[in-house]
N, C-alpha and C positions, 0 to 999 in steps of 0.2 A: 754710926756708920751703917748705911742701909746695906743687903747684900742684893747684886743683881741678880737674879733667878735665871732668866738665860742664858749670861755668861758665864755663871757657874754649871748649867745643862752643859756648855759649848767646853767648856774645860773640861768637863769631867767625861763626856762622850770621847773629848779629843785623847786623852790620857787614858781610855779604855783602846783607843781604835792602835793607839803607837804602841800598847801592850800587846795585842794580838800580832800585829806587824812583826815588831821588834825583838820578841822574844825567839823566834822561827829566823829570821833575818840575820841575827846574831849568831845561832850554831849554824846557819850556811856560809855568813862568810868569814867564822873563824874556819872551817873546812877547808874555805877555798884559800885564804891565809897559809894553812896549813899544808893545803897542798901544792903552792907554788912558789912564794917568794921567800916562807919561813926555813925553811931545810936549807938556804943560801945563806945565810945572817950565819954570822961567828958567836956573837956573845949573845947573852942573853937582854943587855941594854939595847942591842940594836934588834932584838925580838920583839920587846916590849913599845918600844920605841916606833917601829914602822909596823906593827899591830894595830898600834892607837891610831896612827896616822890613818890607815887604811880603815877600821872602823867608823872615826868619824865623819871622813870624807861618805862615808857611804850612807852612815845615820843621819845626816844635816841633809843630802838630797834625800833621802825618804820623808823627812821631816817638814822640809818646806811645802815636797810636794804634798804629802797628806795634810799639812795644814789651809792649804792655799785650797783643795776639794772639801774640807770639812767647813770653812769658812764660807766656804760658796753656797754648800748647803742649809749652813744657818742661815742665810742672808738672802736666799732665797724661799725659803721659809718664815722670815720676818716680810717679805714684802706681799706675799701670797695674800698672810693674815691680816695687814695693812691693805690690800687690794679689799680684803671679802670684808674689812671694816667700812671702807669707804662706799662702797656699793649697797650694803644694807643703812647706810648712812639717808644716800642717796634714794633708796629704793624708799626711807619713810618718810622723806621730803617729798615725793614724789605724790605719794597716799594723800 
């Protein structure tokens, strides 16, 4: 099994970029959690319970959307270096 080099750059940028987000993202909106819907809730199941819910509702759109700008960036990155491959292709056909 060969390893792809880019895709592992594109993963591991991607996994760096959701840690800076995510980590900050996380104590804001357990704050905001904390300070509106949780002081409502009776048990502690129904804390746990509509926490999660509202966390991941919130981490799944940060997540598409960061991946869907991180992808864009690879991909526009891979064609750039495919542009400047084909031009100096062309540029010694030319010669």
């Amino acid at each position: 099994m060969s390893i792809d080099k880019q895709s592992l750059k594109e993963s591991v940028g991607d996994t760096a970029i959701a840690l800076i987000i995510n980590f900050p993202l996380n104590m804001f909106l357990l704050f905001v959690a904390n300070r509106t819907f949780l002081p409502s809730l009776q048990t502690e199941q129904e804390q746990i319970f509509w926490t999660s819910v509202f966390l991941t509702f919130w981490f799944t759109l940060v997540a598409i959307t960061r991946k869907y700008f991180v992808r864009v960036w690879f991909k526009s990155k891979e064609e750039n270096k495919f542009k400047l491959k084909r031009e100096s292709m062309n540029a010694r056909v030319s010669n």
